[in-house]
Every structure is written in structure tokens, then in C-alpha cells.
C-alpha positions as CSV (number, residue, x, y, z in Angstrom):
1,X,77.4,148.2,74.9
2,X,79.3,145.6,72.4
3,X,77.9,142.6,70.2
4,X,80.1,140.0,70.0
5,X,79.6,137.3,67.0
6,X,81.6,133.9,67.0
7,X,80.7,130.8,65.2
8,X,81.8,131.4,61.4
9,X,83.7,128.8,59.6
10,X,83.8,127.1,56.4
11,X,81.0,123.9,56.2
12,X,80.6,121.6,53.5
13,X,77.2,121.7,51.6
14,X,74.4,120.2,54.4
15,X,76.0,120.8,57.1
16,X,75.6,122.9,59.9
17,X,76.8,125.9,61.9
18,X,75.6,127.4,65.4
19,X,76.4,131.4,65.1
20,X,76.6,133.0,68.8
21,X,76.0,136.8,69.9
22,X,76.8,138.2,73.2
23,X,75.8,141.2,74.3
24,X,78.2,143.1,77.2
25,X,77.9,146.5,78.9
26,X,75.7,148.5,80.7
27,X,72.6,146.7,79.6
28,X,69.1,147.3,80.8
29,X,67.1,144.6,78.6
30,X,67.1,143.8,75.0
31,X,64.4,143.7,73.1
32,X,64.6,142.3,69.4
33,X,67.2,140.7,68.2
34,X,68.0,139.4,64.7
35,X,70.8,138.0,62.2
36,X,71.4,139.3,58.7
37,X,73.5,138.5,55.9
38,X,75.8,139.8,53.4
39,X,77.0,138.1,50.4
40,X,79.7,139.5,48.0
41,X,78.2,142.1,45.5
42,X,74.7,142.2,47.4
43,X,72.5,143.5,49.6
44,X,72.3,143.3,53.5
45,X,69.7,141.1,54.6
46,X,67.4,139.7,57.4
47,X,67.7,136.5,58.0
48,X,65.9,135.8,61.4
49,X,64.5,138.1,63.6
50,X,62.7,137.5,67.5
51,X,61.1,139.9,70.0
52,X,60.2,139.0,73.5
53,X,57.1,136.6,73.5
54,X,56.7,136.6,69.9
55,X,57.2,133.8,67.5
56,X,60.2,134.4,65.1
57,X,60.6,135.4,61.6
58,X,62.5,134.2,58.6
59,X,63.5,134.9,55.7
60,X,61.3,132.2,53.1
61,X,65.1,131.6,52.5
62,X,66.0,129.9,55.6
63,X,62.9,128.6,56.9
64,X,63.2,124.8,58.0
65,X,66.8,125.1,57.8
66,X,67.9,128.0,60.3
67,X,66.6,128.6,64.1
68,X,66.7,131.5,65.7
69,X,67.0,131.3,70.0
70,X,68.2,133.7,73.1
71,X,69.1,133.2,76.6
72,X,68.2,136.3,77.9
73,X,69.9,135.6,81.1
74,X,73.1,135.0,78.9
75,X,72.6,138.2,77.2
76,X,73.1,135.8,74.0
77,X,71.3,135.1,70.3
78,X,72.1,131.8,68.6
79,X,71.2,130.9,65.1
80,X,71.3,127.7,64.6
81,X,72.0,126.5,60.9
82,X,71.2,123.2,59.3
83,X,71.6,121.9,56.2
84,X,73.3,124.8,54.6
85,X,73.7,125.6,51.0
86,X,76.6,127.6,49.0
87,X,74.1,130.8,48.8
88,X,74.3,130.7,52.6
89,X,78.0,131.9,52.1
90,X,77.9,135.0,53.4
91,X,79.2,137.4,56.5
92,X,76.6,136.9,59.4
93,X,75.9,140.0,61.5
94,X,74.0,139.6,64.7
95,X,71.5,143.0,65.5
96,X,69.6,144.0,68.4
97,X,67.3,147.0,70.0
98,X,69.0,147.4,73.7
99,X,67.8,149.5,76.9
100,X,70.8,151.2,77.9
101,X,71.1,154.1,80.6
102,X,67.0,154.6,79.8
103,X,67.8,154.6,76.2
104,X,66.9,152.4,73.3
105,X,69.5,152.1,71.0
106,X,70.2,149.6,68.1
107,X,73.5,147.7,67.9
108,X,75.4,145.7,64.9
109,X,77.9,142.9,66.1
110,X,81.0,142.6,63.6
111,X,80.3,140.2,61.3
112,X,81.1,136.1,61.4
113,X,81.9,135.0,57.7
114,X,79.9,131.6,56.9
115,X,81.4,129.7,53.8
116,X,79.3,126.8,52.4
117,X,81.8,124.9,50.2
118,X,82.9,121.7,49.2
């Protein structure tokens, strides 16, 4: 099982980004999946998170600007990200609990580097 994260670039201040994550290989059903961050010199952190049929969580950080969404029939996470701000610079790593082979097992994607600069 693989997490693939696309959708990184550099965006000036208030503008937007979509972040993608497939998901590929013997996959049964995924269950939560979620976005973190990393800026230079900190901390990992969540950004969004969503289980199956439950509302999703934010970071107070992101809330009104960033949407988390899946296509479960894709096998794909988006976060969608309006009207970004220079903190947002960071490398974006896409996360998710997956049934594989009658296993649960969580999974990091590689990391898409955001940069929110004018």
C-alpha cells in the first residue's frame, strides 16, 4: 500500500492550492484519513482529519480557509486550501488508517511542500 501526495507549489499570499492523495495497493477500505504539516524548525501537525460518516476536524488554524474531502471510490483525500497565508508554508503529508490483507495499518504519503510567498 502507497500514499501518493501531489498538489504542492509555491502560491502567493490568498491564494489557493488543492493537495491530492491517492491511495494504491491491496486495499480493503480506509478509514480515517488526515493532512499534517511540517514547517522548518517545528513540530508535525494535524491539520484536517475525516472518518467515515463523521464531520471533519481542523486545526483552529485552518478553519474557514482549508476543506478537507475523499472519494472513496477514487481511493483519494483532497485538501482544498483557500486564502493561504505565509505560516501555511510548510511540507503537507497526507495520513490514513487502511484495511489491508485483514489488517489495519496506518500510512504516511511523502510529503508535498506548500510555499506561501509573494
Amino acid at each position: 500500500v502507497q500514499l501518493q501526495a501531489s498538489g504542492g507549489g509555491l502560491v502567493q499570499p490568498g491564494g489557493f492550492l488543492r493537495l491530492s492523495c491517492a491511495a494504491s495497493g491491496s486495499i480493503s477500505s480506509i478509514n480515517t484519513v488526515a493532512w499534517y504539516r511540517q514547517a522548518p524548525g517545528k513540530l508535525r501537525e494535524l491539520v484536517a482529519a475525516v472518518s467515515p460518516g463523521t464531520n471533519p476536524n481542523y486545526a483552529d488554524s485552518v478553519k474557514g480557509r482549508f476543506t478537507i474531502s475523499r472519494d472513496n471510490a477514487k481511493k483519494t483525500v483532497y485538501l482544498q486550501m483557500n486564502s493561504l497565508k505565509p505560516e501555511d508554508t510548510a511540507v503537507y503529508y497526507c495520513n490514513a488508517d487502511i484495511w489491508s490483507q485483514s489488517k489495519l495499518v496506518n500510512y504516511w504519503g511523502q510529503g508535498t511542500l506548500v510555499t506561501v510567498s509573494s
